[in-house]
C-alpha positions as CSV (number, residue, x, y, z in Angstrom):
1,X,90.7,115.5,106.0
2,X,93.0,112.2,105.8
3,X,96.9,113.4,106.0
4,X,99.1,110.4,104.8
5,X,102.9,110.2,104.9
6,X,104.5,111.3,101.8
7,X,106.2,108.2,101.1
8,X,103.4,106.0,102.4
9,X,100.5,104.8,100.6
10,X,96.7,104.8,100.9
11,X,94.9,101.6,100.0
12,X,91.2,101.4,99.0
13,X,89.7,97.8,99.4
14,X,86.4,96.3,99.7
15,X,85.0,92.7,99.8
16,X,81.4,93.1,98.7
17,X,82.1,92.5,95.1
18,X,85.0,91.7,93.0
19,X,85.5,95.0,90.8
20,X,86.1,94.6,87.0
21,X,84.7,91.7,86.5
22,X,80.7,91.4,85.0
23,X,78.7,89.3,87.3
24,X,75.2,87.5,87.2
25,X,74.2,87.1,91.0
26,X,74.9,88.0,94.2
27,X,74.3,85.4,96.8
28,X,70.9,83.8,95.7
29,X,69.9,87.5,94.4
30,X,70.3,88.8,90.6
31,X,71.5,92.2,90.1
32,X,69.5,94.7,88.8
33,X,71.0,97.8,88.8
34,X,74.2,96.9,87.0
35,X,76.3,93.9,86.5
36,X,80.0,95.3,86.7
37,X,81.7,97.6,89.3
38,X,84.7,99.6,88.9
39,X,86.4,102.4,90.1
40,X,87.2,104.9,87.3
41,X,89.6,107.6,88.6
42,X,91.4,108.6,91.4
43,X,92.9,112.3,92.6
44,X,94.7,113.3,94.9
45,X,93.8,117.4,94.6
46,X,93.2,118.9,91.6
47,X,95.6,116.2,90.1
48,X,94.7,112.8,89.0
49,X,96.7,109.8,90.6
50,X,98.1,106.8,88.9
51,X,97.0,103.6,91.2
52,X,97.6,100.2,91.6
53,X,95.2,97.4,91.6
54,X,94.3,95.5,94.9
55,X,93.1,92.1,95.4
56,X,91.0,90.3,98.0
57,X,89.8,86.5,98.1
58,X,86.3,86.0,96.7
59,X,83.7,83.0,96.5
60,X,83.4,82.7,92.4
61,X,80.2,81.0,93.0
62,X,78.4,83.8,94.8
63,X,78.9,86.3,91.6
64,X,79.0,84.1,88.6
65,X,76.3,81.5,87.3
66,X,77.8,78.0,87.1
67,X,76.7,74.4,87.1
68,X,77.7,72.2,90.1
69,X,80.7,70.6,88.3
70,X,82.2,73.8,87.5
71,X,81.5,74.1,91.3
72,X,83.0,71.1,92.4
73,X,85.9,71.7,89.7
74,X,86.9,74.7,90.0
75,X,88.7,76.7,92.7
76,X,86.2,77.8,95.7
77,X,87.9,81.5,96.1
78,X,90.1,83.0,93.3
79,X,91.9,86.8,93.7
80,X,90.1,89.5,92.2
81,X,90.0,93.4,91.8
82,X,88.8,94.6,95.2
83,X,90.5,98.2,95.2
84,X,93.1,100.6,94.8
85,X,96.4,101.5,96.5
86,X,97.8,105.4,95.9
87,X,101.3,106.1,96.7
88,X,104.1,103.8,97.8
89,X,106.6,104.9,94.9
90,X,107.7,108.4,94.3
91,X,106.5,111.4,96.1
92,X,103.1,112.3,94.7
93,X,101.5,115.7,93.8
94,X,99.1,117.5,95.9
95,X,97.9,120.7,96.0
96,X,99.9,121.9,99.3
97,X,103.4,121.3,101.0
98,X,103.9,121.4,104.7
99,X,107.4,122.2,105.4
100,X,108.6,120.9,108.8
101,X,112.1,122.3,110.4
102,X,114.4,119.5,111.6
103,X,115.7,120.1,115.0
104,X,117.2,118.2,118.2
105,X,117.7,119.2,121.1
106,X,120.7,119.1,123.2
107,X,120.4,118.8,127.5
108,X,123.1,119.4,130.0
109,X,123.3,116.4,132.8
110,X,123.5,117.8,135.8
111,X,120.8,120.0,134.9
112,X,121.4,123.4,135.4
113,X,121.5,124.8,131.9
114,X,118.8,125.9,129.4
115,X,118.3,123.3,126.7
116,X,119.6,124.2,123.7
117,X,118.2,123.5,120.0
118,X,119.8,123.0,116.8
119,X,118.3,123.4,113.6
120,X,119.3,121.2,110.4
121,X,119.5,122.2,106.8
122,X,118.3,119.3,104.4
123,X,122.0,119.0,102.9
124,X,123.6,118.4,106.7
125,X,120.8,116.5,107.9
126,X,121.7,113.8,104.6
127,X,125.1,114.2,105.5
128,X,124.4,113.1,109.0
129,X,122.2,110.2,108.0
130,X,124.8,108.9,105.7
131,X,127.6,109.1,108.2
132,X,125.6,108.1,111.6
133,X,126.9,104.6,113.1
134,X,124.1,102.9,112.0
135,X,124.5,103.0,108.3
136,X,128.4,102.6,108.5
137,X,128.1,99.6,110.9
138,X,130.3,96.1,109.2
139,X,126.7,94.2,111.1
140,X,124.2,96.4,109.2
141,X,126.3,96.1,105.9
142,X,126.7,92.4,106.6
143,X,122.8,91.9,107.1
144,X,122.5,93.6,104.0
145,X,125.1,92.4,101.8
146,X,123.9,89.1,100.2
147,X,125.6,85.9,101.3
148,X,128.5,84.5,98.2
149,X,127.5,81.0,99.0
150,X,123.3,81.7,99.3
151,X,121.4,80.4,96.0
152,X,119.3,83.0,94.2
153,X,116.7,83.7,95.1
154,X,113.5,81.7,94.2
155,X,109.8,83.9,92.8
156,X,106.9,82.2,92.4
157,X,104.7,83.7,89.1
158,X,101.1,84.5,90.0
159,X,99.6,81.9,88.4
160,X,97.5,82.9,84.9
161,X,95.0,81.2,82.5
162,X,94.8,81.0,79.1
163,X,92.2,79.9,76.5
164,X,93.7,77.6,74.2
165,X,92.5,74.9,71.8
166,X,91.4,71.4,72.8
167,X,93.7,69.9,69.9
168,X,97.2,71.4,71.1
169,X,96.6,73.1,74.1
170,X,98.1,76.1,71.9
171,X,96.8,79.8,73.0
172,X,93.5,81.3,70.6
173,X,94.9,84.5,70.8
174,X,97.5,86.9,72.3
175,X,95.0,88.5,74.7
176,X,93.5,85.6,75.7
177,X,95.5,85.5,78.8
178,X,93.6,86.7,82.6
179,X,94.9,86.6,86.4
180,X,91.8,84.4,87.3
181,X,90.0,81.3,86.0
182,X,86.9,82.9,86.3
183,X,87.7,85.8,83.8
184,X,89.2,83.5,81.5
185,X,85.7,81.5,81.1
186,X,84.0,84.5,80.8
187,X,86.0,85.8,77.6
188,X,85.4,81.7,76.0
189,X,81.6,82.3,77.0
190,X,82.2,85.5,75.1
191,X,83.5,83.6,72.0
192,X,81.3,81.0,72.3
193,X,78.0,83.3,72.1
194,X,79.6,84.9,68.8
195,X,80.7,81.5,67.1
196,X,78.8,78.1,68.8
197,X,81.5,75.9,67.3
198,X,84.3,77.8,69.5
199,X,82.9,76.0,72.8
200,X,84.3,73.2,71.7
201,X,87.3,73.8,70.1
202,X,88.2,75.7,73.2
203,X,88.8,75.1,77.0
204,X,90.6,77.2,79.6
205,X,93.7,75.7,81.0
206,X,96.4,77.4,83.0
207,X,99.4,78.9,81.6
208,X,101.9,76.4,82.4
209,X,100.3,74.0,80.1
210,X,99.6,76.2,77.5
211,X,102.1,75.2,74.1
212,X,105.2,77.4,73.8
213,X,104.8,79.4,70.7
């Protein structure tokens, strides 16, 4: 049985395959018994768990057929689905609670005297936390506190692609937007195998140049 910390989280990741995505090889190999991996559910008990997607670098060439520009072009490892993380937010269900007594214990110096423990109710052991010198110390609230003269703070967006039309760069479609290159040239293979004259009023560009709507 695996016993994880309430508050913690449990991540599952692998880097066979990328997950979600429909491939055509494997190394030199083709698949035969199925083309794309996923995982379905996750519970933690009786009680299904809501999860998070986890990433891992893989070789887009080693999954997907494509000609050696595309190989030379395109990015040699892209981010994709490799797992799941559980957990990490708020507490989750399970199907038992183990309840655990907070205690210290207080020692007489000389010794000479028994030692003697205390046991904490959950409403003085907050009450402690909040008041203990750490969390009223001016240093810890200075760390904390952000600076008046610091700049905000700067995020870089994970970086998306779009398929958009050769004439003005603007988007096809809403849902025509992926985290990786290689799913958005699957979706315009997609198109292009239900309407041949898409594949060339179509390319996949990243989402920085796409037009603003």
């Amino acid at each position: 049985m695996l016993v994880v910390q309430p508050f913690g989280a449990l991540e599952v990741s692998q880097k066979v395959v990328p997950l979600d995505l429909t491939i055509s090889r494997f190394g030199a190999q083709r698949p035969d018994h199925g083309t794309t991996f996923r995982i379905t559910d996750v519970g933690l008990g009786p009680h299904p768990a809501e999860t998070a997607a986890v990433t891992e670098q893989f070789a887009p060439a080693q999954f997907l057929d494509m000609s050696d520009a595309e190989k030379l072009s395109r990015k040699s490892f892209e981010r994709f689905h490799a797992g799941v993380r559980v957990g990490g937010g708020d507490l989750p269900a399970a199907d038992y609670v183990t309840a655990l007594d907070v205690v210290y214990e207080v020692i007489y110096i000389p010794e000479g005297q028994r030692p003697v423990r205390f046991k904490l109710t959950g409403a003085l052991f907050d009450a402690l936390v909040r008041g203990a010198a750490v969390a009223r110390s001016a240093f810890s609230r200075a760390r904390r506190a952000p600076s008046p003269l610091a700049t905000p703070k700067v995020t870089i967006a994970a970086e998306q692609f779009g398929v958009a039309t050769t004439s003005d760069l603007a988007l096809h479609a809403p849902s025509l937007v992926f985290d990786t290159e290689a799913e958005a040239h699957q979706a315009l293979a997609r198109l292009g195998r239900s309407d041949p004259a898409l594949s060339r009023e179509l390319q996949v560009v990243p989402m920085y140049e796409v037009r603003a709507a």
